[in-house]
N, C-alpha and C positions, 0 to 999 in steps of 0.2 A: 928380614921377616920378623914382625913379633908375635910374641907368644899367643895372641887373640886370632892371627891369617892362620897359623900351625893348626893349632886347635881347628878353624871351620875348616878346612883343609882336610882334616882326618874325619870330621865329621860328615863331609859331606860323599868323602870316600864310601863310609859304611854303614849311607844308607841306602846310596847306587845298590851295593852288593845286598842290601835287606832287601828294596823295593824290587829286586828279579824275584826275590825267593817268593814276596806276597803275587807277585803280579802272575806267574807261572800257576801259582795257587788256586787263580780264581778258573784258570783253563779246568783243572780238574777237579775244586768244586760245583763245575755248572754240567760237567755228565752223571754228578752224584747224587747229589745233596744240597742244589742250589737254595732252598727253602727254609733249610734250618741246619744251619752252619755254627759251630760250636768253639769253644778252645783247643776242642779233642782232634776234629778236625784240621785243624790249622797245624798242631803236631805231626799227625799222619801225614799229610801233604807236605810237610817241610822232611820227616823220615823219608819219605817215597822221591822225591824230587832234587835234592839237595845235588847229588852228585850230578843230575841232568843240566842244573840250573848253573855248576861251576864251567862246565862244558862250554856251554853256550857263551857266558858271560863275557870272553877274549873275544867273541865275533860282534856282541852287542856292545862292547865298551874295548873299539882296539886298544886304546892308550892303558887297558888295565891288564897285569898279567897274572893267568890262574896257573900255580902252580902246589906240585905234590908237597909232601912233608912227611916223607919216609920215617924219622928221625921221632917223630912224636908214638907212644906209646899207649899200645890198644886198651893197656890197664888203665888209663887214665879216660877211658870215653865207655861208658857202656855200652850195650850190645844194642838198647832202641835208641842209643841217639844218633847225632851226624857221623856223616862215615870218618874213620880216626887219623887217615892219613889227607885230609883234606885242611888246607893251607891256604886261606888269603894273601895276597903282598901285589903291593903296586909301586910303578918303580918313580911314582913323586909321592909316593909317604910309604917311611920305613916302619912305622908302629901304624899300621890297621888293626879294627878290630876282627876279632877271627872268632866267628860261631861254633862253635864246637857242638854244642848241646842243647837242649832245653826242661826245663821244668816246669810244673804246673803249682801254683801255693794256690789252697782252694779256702779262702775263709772271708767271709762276709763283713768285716769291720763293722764301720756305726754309720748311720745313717741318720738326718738330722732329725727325723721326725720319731724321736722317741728319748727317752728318759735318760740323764745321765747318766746310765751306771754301767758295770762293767759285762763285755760280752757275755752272753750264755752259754757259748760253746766254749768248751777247756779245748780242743784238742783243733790243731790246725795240721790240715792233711799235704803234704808236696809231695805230687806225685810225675813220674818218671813214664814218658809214653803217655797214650790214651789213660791206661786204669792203673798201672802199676806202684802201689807206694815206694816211694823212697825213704822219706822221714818224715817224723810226725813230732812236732813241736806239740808240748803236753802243759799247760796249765796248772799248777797244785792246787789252787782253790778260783773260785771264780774272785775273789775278790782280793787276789792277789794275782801281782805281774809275774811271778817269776815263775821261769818253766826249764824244762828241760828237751834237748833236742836228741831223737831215739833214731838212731842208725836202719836202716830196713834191707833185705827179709833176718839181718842179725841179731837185730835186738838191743842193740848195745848203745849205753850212755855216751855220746859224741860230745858233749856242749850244754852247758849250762847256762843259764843267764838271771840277775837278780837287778832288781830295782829297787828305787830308794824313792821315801817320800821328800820333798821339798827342791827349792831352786839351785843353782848350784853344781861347778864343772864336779865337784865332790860327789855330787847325789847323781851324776849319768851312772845308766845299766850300765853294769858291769858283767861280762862275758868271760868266760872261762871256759875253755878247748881244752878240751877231757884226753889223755893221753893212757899209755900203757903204763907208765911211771909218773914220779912226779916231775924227773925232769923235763919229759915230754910236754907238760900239762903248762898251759901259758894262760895269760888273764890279759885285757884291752876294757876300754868304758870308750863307749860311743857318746863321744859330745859334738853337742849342738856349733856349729860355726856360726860364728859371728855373733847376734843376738842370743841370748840362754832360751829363750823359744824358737830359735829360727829353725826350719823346715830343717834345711844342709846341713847333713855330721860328718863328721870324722872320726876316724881312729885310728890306732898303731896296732901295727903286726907283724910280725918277723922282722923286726927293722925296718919297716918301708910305711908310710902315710898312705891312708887307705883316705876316698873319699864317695858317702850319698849325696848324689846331687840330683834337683828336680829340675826336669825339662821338657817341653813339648816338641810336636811336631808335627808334620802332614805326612802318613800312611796311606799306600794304596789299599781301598777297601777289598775283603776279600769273595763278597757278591758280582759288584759291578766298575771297580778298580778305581773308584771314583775317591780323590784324597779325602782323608780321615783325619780329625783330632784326635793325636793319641799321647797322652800323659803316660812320660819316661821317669822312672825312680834309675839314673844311673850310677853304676858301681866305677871309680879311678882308683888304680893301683900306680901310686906313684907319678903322676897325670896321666896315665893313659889307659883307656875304657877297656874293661874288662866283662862287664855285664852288665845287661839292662833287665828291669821289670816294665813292661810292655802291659798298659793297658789302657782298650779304648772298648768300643762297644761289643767289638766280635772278641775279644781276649779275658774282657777281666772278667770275675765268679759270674758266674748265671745268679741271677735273682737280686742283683746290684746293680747301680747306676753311676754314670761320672759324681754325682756328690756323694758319694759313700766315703768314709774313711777308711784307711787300709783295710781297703776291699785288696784279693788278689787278682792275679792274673797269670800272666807267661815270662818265666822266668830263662832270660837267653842267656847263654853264659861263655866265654872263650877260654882260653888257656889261661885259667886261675882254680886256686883251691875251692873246692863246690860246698866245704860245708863252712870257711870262714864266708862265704857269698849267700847261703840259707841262713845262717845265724844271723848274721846280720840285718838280711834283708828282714826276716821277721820281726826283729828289735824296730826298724824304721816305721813296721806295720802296725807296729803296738803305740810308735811316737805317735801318729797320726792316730788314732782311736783317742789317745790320752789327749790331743789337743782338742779334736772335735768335743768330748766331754766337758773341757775346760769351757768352753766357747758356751756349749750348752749351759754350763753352768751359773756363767756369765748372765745368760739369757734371762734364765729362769729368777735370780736374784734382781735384777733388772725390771723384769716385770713384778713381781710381788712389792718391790720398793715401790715402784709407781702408784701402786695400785693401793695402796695404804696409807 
């Protein structure tokens, strides 16, 4: 077997186990809410169903087996996410991805029809359930990248992140995990793979090669189950998927479309650290604004040269 069968192997494992969670979904938003089906929703119905849908899953897919995980710890899952002793594993692939939770990043990115400059909004809200904040990634000025990531209902400085003007693995964000000490406190810079603009980054963290990578897929919809385009920002720890940012028409922000730039959506997460998975993913959200800009920019020079 080589590494390209492994990999669609694992992939195709966990989207079997996603496409029950969406498909069961649409049972219970069509005695609710068939009309206007939201992010918030799709939350709820994954909170309320999760355990129903593991259940089920060994009679829907004999060859897969659902079992407990005693072993995993309730501190590590909060009280509105998936239930904590709940464990994927099937017995032709050892590393599935395993849903634990989800999150919501709520922020509008850039859209092509308007001006290059930089968001309006300082503050990006990720929240936890329907309404509940978790963190809120903070802007210092509009007209500067660098922000800082605020712990919730605590208060407390978690993460920092700074950007640099110009090309260059030197000039990637640099990130820094805010500790109780300084020993605690660790630094990574998110760089671009392969091309110095390309989409795909990497980074380093506790010893292990973290990687964002961009992929698509077919989703069942969650009105009338009918497959879906849905653009994946996924998170690899070490190669093996750890968390996805999920966004197609029923998930990503309201009042945003597929050509937005880091617009948000639904942040799925498994058994990995949740705020190295928020920092980053929000750094990935700000890469994509910064290239849509550039692009804009492109444009705008492009035409004025012509035209004179």
């Amino acid at each position: 077997m080589d590494t390209r069968r492994s990999v669609s192997d694992h992939h195709t494992t966990a989207i079997k186990a996603e496409s029950i969670v969406l498909v069961t979904f649409v049972s219970t938003c069509a005695a609710t809410r068939p009309n206007n089906i939201t992010a918030t929703h799709l939350q709820n119905a994954l909170y309320r169903n999760y355990t129903s849908i593991l259940n089920q899953q060994t009679t829907m897919y004999p060859e897969e087996k659902t079992t407990l995980n005693s072993e995993k710890s309730a501190k590590d899952i909060d009280s509105a996410s998936f239930p904590p002793n709940t464990k994927l594993s099937t017995s032709s692939t050892a590393r599935t991805f395993e849903p634990t939770r989800t999150l919501t990043i709520n922020t509008k990115g850039q859209s092509w029809f308007r001006l290059p400059l930089p968001p309006r909004d300082l503050i990006t809200e990720i929240l936890r359930g329907p309404n509940t904040p978790a963190y809120t990634s903070t802007r210092l000025t509009r007209c500067s990248g660098d922000c800082v990531l605020v712990s919730h209902p605590s208060g407390v400085e978690i993460a920092k992140t700074t950007y640099f003007f110009g090309p260059g693995r030197s000039r990637s964000p640099l990130i820094t995990f805010l500790g109780d000490s300084d020993e605690d406190t660790s630094e990574t810079r998110v760089e671009s793979m392969g091309r110095i603009c390309g989409r795909n980054a990497t980074f380093a963290h506790a010893g292990v090669r973290w990687e964002w990578l961009y992929e698509t897929d077919e989703r069942p919809r969650i009105s009338d189950g009918e497959a879906m385009k849905t653009n994946l920002l996924v998170l690899y720890r070490a190669g093996q998927k750890v968390a996805e940012l999920v966004r197609n028409d029923e998930t990503r922000t309201e009042g945003t479309s597929k050509s937005y730039a880091g617009n948000g959506g639904v942040l799925v997460l498994g058994d990995v650290d949740e705020v190295v998975v928020v920092t980053t993913a929000c750094v990935m959200l700000k890469r994509e604004v910064d290239r849509r800009r550039l692009v804009q920019m492109m444009i705008m020079g492009g035409a004025a040269g012509g035209g004179s």
